[in-house]
Every structure is written in C-alpha cells, then in structure tokens.
Backbone bond lengths (Angstrom), bond angles and torsions (degrees), N, CA, C in turn:
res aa  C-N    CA-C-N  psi(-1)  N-CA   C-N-CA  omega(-1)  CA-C   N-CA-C  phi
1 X - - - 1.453 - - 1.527 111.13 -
2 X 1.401 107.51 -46.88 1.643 103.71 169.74 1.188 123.68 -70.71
3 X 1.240 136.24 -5.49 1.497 130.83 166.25 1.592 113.69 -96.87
4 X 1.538 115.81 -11.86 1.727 101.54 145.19 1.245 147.16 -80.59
5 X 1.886 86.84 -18.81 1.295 102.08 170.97 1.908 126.15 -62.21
6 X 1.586 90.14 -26.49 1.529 111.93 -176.75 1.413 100.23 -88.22
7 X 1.369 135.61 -18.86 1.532 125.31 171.78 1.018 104.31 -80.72
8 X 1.254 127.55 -61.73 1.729 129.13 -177.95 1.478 116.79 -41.65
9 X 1.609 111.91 -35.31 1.445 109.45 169.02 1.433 115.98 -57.98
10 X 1.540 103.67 -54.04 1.604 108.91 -153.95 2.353 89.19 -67.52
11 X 1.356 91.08 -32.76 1.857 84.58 -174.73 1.533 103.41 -54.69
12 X 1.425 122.95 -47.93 1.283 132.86 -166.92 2.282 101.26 -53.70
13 X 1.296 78.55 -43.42 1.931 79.17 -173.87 1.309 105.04 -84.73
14 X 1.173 113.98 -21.52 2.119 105.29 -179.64 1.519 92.56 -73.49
15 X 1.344 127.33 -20.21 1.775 114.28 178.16 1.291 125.54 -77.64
16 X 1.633 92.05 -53.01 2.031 105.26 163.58 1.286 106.45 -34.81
17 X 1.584 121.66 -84.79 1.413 149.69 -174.08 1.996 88.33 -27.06
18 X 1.147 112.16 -88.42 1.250 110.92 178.54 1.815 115.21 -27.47
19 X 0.967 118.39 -83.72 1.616 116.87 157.60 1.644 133.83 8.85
20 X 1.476 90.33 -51.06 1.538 86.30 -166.55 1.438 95.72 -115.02
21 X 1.338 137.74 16.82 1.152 133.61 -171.12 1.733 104.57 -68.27
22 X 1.102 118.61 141.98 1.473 132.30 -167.66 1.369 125.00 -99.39
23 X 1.285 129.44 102.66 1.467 117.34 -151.70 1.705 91.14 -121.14
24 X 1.533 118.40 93.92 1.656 100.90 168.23 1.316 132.39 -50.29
25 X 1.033 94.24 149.85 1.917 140.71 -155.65 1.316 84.69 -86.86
26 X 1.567 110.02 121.61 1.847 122.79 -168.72 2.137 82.21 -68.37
27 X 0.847 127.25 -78.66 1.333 133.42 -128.38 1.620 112.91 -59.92
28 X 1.938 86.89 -23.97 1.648 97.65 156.43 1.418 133.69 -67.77
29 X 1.189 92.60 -40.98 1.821 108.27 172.02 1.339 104.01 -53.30
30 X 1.563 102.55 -50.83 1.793 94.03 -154.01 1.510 108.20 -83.07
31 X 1.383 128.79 -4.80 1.708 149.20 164.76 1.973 92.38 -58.42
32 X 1.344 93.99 -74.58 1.255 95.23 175.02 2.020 141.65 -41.23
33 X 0.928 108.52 -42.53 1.459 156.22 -154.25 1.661 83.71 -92.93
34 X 1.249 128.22 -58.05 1.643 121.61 -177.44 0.958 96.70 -85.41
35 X 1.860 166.28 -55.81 0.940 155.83 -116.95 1.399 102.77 -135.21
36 X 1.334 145.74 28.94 1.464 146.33 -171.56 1.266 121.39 -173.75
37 X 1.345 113.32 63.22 1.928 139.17 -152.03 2.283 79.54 -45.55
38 X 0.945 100.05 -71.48 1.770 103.08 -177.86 0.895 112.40 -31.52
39 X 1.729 147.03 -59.11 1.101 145.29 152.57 1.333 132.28 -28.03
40 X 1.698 97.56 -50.36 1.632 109.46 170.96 1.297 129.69 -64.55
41 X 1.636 114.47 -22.91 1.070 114.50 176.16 1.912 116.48 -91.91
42 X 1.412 101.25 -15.55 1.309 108.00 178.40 1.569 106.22 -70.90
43 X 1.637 108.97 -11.13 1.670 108.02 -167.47 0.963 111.25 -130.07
44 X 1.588 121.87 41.66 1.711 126.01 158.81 1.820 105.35 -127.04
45 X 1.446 111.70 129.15 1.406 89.22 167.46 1.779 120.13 -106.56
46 X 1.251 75.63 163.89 1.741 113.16 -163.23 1.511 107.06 -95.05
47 X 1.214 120.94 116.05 1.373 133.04 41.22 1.968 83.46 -109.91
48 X 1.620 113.73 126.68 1.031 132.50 -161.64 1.376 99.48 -97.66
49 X 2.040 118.17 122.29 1.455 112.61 179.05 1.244 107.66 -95.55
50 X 0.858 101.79 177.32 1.748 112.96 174.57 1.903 99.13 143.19
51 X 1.408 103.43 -167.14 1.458 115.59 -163.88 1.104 92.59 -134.09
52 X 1.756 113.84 151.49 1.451 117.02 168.64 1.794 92.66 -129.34
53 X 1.376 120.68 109.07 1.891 111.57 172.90 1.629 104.59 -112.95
54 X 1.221 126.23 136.25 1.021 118.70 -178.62 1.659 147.39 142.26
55 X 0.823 127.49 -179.37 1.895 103.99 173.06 1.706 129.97 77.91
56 X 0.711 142.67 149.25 1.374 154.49 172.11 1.327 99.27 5.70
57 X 1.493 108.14 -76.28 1.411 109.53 -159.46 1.625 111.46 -107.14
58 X 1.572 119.72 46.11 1.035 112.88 167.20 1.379 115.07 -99.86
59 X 1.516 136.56 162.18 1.598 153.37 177.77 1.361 114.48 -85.42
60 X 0.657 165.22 -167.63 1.519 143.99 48.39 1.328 130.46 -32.66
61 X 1.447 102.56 117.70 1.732 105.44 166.67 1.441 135.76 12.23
62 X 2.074 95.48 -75.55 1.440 93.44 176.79 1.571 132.15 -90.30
63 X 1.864 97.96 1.68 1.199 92.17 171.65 1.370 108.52 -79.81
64 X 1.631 127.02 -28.46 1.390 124.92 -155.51 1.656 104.53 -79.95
65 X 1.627 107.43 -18.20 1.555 102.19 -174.65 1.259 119.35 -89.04
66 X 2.028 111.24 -13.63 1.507 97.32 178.15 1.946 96.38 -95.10
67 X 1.023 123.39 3.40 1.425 118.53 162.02 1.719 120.39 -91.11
68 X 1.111 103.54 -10.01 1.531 118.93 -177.63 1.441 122.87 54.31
69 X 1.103 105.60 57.78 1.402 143.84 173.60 1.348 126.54 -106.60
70 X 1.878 111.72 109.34 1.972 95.82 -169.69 0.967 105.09 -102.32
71 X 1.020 118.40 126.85 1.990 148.13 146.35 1.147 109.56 -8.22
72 X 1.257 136.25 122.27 1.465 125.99 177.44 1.602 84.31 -114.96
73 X 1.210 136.24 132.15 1.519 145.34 143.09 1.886 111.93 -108.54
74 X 0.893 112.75 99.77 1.883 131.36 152.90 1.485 92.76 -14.95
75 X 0.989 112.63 121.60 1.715 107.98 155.96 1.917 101.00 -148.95
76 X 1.268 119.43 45.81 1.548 135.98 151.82 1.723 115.89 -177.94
77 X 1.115 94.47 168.75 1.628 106.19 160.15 0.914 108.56 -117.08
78 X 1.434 117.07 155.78 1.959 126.66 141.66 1.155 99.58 -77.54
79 X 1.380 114.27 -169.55 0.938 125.11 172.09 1.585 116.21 -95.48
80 X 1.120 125.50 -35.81 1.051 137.92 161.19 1.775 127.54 -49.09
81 X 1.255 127.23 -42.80 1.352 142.04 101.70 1.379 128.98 13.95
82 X 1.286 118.93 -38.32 1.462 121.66 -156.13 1.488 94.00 -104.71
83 X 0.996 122.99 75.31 1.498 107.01 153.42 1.081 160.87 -62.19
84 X 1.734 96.12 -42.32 1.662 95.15 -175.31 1.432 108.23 -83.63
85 X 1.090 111.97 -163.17 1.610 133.49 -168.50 1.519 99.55 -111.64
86 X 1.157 140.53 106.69 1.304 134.06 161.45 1.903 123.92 -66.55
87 X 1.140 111.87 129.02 1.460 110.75 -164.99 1.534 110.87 -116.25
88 X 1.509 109.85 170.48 1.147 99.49 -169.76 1.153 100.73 -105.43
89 X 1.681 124.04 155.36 1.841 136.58 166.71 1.377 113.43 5.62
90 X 1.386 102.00 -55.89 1.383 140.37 -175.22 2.113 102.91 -32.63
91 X 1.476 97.84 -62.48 1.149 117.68 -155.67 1.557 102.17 -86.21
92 X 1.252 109.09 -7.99 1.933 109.45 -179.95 1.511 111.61 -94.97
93 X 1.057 119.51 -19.48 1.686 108.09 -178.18 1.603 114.60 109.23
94 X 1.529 123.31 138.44 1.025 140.05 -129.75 1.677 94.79 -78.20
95 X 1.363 118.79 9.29 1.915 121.63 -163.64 1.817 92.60 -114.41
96 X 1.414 118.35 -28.81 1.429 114.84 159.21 1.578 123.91 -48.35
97 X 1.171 122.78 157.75 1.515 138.67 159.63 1.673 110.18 -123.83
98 X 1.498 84.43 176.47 1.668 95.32 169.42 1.247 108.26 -172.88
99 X 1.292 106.24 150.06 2.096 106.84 -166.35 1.701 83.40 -140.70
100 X 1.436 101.63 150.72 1.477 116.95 167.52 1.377 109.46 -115.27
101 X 1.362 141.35 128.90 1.520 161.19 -177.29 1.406 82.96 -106.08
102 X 1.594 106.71 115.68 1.955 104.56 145.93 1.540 116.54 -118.94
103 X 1.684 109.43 143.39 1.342 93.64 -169.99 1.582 68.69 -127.98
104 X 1.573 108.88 -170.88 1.320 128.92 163.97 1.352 112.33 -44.24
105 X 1.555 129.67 121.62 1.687 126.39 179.48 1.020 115.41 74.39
106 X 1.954 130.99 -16.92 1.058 115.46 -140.46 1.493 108.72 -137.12
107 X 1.301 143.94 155.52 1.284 115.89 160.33 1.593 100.97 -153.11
108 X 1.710 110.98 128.45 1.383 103.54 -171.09 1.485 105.20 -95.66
109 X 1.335 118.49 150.37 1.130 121.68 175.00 2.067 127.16 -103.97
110 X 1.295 114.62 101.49 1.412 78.85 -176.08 1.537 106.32 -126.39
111 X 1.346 103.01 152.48 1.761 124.26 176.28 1.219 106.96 -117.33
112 X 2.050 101.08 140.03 1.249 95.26 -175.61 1.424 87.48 -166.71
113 X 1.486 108.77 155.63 1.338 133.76 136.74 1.273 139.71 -38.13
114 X 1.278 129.70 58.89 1.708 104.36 168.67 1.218 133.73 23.30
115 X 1.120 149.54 145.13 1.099 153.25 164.82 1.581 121.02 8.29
116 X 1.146 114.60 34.68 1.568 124.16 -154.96 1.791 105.59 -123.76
117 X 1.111 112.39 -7.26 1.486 125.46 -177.10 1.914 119.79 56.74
118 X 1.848 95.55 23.49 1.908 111.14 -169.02 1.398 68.33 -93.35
119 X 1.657 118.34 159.61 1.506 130.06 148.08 1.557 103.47 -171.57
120 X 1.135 125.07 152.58 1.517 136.42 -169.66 0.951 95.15 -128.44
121 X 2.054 129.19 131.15 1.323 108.65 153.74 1.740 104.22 -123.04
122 X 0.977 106.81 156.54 1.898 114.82 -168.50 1.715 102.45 -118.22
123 X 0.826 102.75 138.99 1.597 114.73 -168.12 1.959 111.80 -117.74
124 X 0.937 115.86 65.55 1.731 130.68 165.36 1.247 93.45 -45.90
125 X 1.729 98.27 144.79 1.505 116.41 157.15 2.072 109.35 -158.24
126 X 1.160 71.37 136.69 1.750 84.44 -179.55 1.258 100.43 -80.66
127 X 1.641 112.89 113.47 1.558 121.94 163.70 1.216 121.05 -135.30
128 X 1.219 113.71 127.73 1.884 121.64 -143.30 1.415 99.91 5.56
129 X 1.517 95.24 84.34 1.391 118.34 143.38 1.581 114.56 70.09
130 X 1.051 104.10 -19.24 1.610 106.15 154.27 1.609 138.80 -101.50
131 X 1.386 104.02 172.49 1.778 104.49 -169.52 1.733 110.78 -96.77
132 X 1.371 111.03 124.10 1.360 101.27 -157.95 2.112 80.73 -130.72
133 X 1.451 113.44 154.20 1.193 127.30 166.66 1.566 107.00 -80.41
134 X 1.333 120.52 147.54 1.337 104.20 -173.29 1.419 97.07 -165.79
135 X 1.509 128.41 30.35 1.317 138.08 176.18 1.413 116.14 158.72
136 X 1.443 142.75 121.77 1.026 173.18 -141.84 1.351 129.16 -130.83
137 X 1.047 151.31 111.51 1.651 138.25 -178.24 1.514 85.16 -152.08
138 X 1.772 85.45 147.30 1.382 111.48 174.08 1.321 103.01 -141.83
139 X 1.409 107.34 136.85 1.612 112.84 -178.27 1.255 95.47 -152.59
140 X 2.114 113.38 127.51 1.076 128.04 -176.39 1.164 101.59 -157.15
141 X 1.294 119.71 101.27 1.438 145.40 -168.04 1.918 98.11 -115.53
C-alpha cells in the first residue's frame, strides 16, 4: 500500500511539474531581442550560419570567374565577428516590411525592401523553452 501511495504521489507531481512549465512568448523575446544588444547577444548561437551576398563590393559569380576573381560569400559568424546590433522593422523606416513564418520550434523572420532586392531573414528556435537566433542571411543585391 505504501509503495502506491509513493507512485501516485510522484504521478501527481510529474503532472503539476509538467503544467506550469514556461515556454516564452515570441513577441516578448523579440521586444527584448531588438532593444537589449546584451540580451541579444546572449540569444543567438555561435558559430552563427547563415549567408551574407551583397553590397558594394560584391561580383557575381559569372562575372568574377571569367575575370578570375573568388567570391567570398559569409556563410557564419563567430562571435567575435558579430558586431552590429540587429534591429527591429521598427528601426528601418516606413518603406521596410516584415512577415513572420511559424513552423514547429521555429519562427522565420523576414525584412525587406520592396522591390529593392535588400531582405534579411532571421532564423528563431525554441530551445528549452526559449528564443534563440540560430541563422541569419543577408541579401542586398
């Protein structure tokens, strides 16, 4: 009798325990996440993939191969590396957008330009229960 009594307890607390488990609320994170560079950096991981194509001094492919010139395209950060501050929609000006993709765990983020070929996409992932950056692309053609 006393060793059901001791299962039924421990069943009773594996349900509670389950219950109140705390899974942050994306919209808090991502409030957070633009406005608290310390925070932000505590919530991307490193070594961070993604792609950077684009900008001043980028090629195209086939122009750079019949000049024989190699392409450097970014496809991570260090951490050390990471400088800027990533911002939210908010902070680019009223000709930006932004769309949220949610899949399971996941939620992509992208900002962009209009018809301008600029677009950012941000790669969220729920890991125990928090919102962590976990892929990056920048494309500015």
């Amino acid at each position: 009798m006393r060793i059901l009594t001791i299962i039924l307890l421990l069943f009773s607390l594996t349900i509670v325990c389950q219950e109140n488990v705390y899974i942050e609320d994306f919209k808090v994170f991502q409030h957070q996440f633009y406005t608290d560079s310390s925070f932000q950096i505590s919530r991307i991981i490193f070594p961070l993939n993604g792609t950077e194509m684009g900008g001043g001094d980028y090629i195209p492919s086939d122009i750079a191969d019949s000049l024989g010139i190699e392409v450097k395209i970014r496809t991570k950060w260090e951490k050390d590396e990471f400088v800027l501050m990533l911002h939210s929609v908010v902070k680019y000006g009223d000709n930006y957008f932004s769309e949220l993709n949610e899949k399971e765990n996941l939620i992509e983020e992208k900002l962009y330009l209009d018809h301008s070929g600029y677009y950012e996409l941000r790669t969220f992932k729920l890991i125990n229960n928090k919102w962590f950056l976990i892929k990056y692309v920048l494309h500015n053609f």
